[in-house]
C-alpha positions in Angstrom: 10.9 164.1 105.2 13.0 164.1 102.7 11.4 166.9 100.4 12.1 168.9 103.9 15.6 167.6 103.9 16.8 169.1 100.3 14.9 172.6 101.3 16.8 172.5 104.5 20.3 171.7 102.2 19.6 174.1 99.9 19.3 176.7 102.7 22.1 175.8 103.7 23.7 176.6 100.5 22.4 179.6 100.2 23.8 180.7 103.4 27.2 179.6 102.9 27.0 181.4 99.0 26.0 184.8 101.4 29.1 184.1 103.6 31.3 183.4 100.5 30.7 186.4 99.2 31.1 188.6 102.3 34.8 189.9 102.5 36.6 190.7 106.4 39.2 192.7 105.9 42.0 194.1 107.8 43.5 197.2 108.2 46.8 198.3 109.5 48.0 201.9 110.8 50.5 203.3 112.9 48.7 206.2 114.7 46.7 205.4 117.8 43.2 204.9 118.2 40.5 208.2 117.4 43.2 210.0 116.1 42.9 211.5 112.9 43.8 208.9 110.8 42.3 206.6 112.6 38.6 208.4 112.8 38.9 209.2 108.8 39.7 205.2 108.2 36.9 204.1 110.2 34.5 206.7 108.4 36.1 204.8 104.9 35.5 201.6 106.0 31.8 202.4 106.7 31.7 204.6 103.8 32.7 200.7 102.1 30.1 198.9 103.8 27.6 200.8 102.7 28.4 200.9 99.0 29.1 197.3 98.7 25.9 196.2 100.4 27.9 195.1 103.8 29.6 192.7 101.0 33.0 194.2 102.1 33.9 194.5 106.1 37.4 196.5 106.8 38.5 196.5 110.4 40.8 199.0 111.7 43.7 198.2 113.3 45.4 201.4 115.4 48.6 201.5 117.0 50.6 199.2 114.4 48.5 196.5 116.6 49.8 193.9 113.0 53.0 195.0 113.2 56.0 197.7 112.3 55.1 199.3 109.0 57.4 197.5 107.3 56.6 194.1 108.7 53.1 195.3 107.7 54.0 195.9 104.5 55.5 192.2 103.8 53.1 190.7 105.0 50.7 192.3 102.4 53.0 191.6 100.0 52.5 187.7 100.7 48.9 188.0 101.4 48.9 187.6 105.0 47.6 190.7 106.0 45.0 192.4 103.9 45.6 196.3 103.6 46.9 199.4 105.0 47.2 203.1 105.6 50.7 204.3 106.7 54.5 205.0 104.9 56.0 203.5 102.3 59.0 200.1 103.8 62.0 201.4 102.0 63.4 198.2 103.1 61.5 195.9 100.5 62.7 198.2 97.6 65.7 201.2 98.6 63.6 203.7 95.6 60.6 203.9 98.0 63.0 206.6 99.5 61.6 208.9 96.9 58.5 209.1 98.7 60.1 210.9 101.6 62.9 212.7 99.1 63.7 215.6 101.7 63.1 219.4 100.6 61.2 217.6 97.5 58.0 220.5 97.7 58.5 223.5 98.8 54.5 224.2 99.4 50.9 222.5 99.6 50.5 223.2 96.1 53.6 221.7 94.6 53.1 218.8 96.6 49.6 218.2 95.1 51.4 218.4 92.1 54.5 215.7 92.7 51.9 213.4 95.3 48.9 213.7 94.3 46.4 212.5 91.7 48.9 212.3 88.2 51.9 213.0 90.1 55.5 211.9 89.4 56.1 210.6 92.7 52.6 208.8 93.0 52.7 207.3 90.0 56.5 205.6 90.6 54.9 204.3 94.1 52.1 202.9 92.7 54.0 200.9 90.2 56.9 199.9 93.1 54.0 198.7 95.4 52.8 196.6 92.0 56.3 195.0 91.6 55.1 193.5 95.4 51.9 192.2 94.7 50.8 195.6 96.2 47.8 197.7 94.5 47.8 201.7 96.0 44.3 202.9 96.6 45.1 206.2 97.8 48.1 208.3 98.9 47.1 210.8 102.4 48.9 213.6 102.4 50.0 214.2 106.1 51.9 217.1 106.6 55.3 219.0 106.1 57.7 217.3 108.3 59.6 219.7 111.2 62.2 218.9 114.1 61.0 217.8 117.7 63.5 218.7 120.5 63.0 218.5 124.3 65.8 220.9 124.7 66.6 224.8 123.7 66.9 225.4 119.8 70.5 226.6 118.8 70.9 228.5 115.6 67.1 226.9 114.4 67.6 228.9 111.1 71.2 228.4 110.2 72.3 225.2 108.4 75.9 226.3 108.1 76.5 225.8 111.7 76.5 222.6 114.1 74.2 222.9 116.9 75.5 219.6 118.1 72.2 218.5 119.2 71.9 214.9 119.1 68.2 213.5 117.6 66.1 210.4 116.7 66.0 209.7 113.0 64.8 206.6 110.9 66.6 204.3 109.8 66.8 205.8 106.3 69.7 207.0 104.3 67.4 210.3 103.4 66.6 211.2 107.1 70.0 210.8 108.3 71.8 212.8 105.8 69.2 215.8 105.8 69.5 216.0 109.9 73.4 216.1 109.2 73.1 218.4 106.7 70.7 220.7 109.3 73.2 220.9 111.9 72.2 217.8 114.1 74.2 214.7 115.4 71.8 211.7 114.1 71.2 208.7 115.4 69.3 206.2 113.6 66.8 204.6 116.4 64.0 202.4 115.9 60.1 204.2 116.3 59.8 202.0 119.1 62.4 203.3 121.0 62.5 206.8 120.0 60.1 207.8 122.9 62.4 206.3 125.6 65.7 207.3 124.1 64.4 211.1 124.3 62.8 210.6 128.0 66.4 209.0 128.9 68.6 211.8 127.1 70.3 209.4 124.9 69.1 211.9 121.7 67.8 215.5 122.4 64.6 215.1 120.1 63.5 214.1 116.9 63.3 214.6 112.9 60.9 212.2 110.5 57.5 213.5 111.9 55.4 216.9 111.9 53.0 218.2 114.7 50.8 215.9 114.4 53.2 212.6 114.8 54.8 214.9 117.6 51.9 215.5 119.5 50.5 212.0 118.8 53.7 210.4 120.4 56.1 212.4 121.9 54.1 214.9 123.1 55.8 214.8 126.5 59.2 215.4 125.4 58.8 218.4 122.9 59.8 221.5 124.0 60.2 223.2 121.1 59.0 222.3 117.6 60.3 223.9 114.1 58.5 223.3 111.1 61.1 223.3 108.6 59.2 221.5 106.3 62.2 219.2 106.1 60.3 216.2 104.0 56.5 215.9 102.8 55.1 213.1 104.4 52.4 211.3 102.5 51.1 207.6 103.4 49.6 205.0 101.0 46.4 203.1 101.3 47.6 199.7 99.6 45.8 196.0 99.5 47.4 193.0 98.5 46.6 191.8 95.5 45.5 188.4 96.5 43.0 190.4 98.9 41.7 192.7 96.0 41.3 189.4 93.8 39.1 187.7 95.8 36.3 190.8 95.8 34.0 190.3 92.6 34.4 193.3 90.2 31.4 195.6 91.7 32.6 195.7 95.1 36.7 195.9 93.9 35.1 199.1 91.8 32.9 200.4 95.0 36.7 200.2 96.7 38.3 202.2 94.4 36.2 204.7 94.1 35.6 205.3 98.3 39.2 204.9 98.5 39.7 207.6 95.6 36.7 210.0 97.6 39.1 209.4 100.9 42.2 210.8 99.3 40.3 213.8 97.6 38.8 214.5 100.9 42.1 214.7 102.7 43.6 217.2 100.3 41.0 219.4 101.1 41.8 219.6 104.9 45.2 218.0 105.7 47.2 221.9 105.1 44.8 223.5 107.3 45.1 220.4 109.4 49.1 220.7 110.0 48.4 224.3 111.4 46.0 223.0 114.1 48.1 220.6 115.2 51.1 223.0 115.6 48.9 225.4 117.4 47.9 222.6 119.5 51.5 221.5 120.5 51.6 225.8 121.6 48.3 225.8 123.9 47.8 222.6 125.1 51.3 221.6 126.0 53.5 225.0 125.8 55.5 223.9 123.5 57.4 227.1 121.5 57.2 226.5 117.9 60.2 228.2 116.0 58.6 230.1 112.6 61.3 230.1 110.2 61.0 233.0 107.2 61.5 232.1 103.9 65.7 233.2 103.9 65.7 230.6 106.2 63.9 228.0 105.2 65.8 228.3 101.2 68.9 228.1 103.3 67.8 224.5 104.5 66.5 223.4 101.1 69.2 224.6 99.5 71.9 222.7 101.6 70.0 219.6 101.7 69.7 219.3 97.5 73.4 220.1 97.4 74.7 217.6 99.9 71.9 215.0 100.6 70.2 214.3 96.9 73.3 213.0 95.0 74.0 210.6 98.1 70.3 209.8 97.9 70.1 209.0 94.0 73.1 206.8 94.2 70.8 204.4 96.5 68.1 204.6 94.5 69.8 205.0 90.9 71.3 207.8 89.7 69.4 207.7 86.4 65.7 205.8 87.2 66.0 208.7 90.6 66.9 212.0 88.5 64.3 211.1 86.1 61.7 211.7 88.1 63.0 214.7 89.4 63.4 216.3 86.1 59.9 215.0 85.3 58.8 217.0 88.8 61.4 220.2 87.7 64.1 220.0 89.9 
């Protein structure tokens, strides 16, 4: 009996060492279910499974099911919730606003360049998301950001003129200066709210999204859609510290490297992505998108770096923000 009693303990050991070194994870995102954000991160985290032997376990949750993005992102910060996919909080640190600098890239190519792999702008975020306990796995390149409205465009093209059409921005300084500087009467709203306060007619439509977040979310209440590629929008994979700690070094490296396979993936699909999704908010719901040529879209950008980036860099520092511009060549 008792021979059978130290095999049976040292069983039991050997189990518990097996769960010890399994790792459950969870993942935050702000898109719904089986979108595409949310189909690519479920494909990682299988892609994760299977590299680390089942040893790492992400779970996906959609629909910012852990909270707002930037409750999301404290809470990573402190270890309380493990990773996730979705835009940088400006609130923990004001220079995060140079993720979403408006009129930044002009083009898919240049914003490879200032987001991707080596890039000026990727490099700063990974080393803000550090200063929070925060490690960036990847950056996913969304799309070029455009203007939602549920009502007739007035003067799409023309900067120099007030439209005095009244839309949803965030609640950053960046977003709210650029729709000023476009024309529109902005009004800082919560995402939360943003679908009910265009339903209701309290704002018009909407700026600090592309087709995709358009159709995703306020695909009811979007007449008309320009792509003025007003910002690039580009989200980070990050994992708290803590979180990456406790993985031994083989399946922390096996992360990496899927994460670093996700992000290469995405740049290889996510331009001809934007245009699907703008076609999509034409056929499936009618919706007239509003091609700007290039006169027009040069006006916009050229306003916007005139009037909106000095404002910007005095909130993020004049001399740590212009720095990386000069480093990017603007």
């Amino acid at each position: 009996m008792k021979h059978f009693l130290t095999g049976t303990a040292a069983a039991a050991l050997m189990a518990l060492a097996g769960v010890a070194s399994a790792a459950d994870l969870k993942m935050s995102h702000v898109r719904p279910q089986d979108t595409t954000i949310d189909v690519e991160l479920r494909a990682f985290a299988a892609d994760v499974a299977e590299a680390t032997g089942g040893d790492v376990n992400i779970e996906i949750f959609p629909a910012s099911a852990l909270g707002d993005y930037t409750t999301v992102q404290e809470r990573i910060s402190v270890g309380a919730i493990d990773m996730a996919t979705q835009p940088a909080a400006s609130a923990a640190d004001r220079r995060m606003q140079i993720s979403s600098f408006p009129f930044l890239a002009s083009n898919w190519e240049e914003a490879r360049k200032i987001y991707g792999p080596g890039g000026a702008v990727r490099e700063v975020m990974a080393e803000l998301y550090a200063k929070q306990d925060i490690t960036m796995l990847a950056a996913y390149p969304v799309y070029f950001g455009g203007i939602s409205l549920n009502t007739d465009p007035v003067n799409p093209g023309d900067p120099s003129q007030s439209n005095g059409i009244k839309v949803r921005v965030p609640g950053i300084k960046s977003f709210q200066l650029t729709g000023e500087a476009l024309g529109y009467i902005p009004a800082p709203i919560p995402f939360s709210e943003a679908f009910t306060a265009v339903q209701t007619g309290v704002v018009d439509g909407v700026i600090g999204s592309g087709a995709e977040g358009y159709y995703a979310s306020f695909r009811d209440v979007t007449k008309a859609y320009i792509p003025a590629n007003t910002h690039f929008e580009v989200w980070y994979m990050i994992i708290s510290n803590g979180s990456l700690a406790e993985l031994d070094a083989e399946d922390q490296e096996a992360l990496k490297a899927a994460a670093a396979e996700f992000e290469a993936q995405r740049w290889t699909v996510a331009e001809e992505d934007q245009g699907k999704w703008e076609q999509r908010l034409a056929d499936e719901l009618g919706t007239k998108v509003v091609q700007l040529n290039a006169d027009e879209l040069g006006a916009m950008a050229e306003k916007v770096r005139a009037e909106v980036w000095p404002v910007v860099l005095e909130d993020v520092g004049v001399e740590w923000g212009q720095g990386i511009l000069d480093q990017i060549g603007k």
